[in-house]
N, C-alpha and C positions, 0 to 999 in steps of 0.2 A: 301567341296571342296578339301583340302587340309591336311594334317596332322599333329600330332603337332612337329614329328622331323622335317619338311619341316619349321613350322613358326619359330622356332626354328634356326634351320640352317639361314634362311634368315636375322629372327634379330641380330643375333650375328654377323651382317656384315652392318648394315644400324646404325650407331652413332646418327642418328638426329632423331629416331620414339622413345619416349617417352615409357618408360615399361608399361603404364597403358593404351593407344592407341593402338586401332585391327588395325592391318597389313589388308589394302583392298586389292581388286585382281588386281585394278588399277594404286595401288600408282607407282610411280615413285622412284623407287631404287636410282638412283643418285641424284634425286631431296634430299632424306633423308640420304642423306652422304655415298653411296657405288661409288667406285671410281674403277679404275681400277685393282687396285689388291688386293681388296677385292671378287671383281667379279671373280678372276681366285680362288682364298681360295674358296670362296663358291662354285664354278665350283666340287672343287674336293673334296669340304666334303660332297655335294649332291653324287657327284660320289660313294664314302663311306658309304654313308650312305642306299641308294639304291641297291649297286650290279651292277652299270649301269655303261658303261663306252660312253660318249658324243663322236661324230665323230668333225671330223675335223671342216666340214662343220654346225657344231650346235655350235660352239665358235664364235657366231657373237653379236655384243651389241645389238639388238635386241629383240634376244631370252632370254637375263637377262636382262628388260627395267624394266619389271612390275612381282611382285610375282604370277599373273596369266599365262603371257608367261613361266617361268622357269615352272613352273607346268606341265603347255603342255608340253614341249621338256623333262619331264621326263619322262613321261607317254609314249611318243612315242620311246622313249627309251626303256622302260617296255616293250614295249609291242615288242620290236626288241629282248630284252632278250626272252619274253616268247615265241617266234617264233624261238627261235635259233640263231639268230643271234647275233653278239656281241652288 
């Protein structure tokens, strides 16, 4: 599904998922202690970490709820880079 700089980036920002507990595609990010500006940190070390720069319009809580939405909105991102676009 995912990668392990992605699980990676995502746990270093959720305080309450235990090290020896798998990150689901479901879990609820704030439900396991990511808060508000945690989710703008991880917005921009995914940024970093990818190549990808997120539009305005994909900085919604939403799109960071569950480690499978941030997936998508990277991927579609990717795929705005591989297409040329920023």
């Amino acid at each position: 599904m995912w990668d392990a700089r992605f699980e990676e980036a995502v746990r270093a920002r959720i305080p309450m998922l235990p090290p020896g507990q798998a990150l689901g595609p479901d879990d609820e990010l704030r439900a396991l202690g990511m808060d508000s500006v945690a989710t703008v940190a991880l917005a921009a070390d995914l940024e970093s970490a990818y190549g990808i720069a997120f539009e305005l319009d994909d900085l919604v809580p939403e799109n960071f709820r569950t480690p499978a939405r941030i997936w998508e909105l990277i991927s579609a991102c990717r795929a705005r880079v591989s297409a040329g676009r920023p």
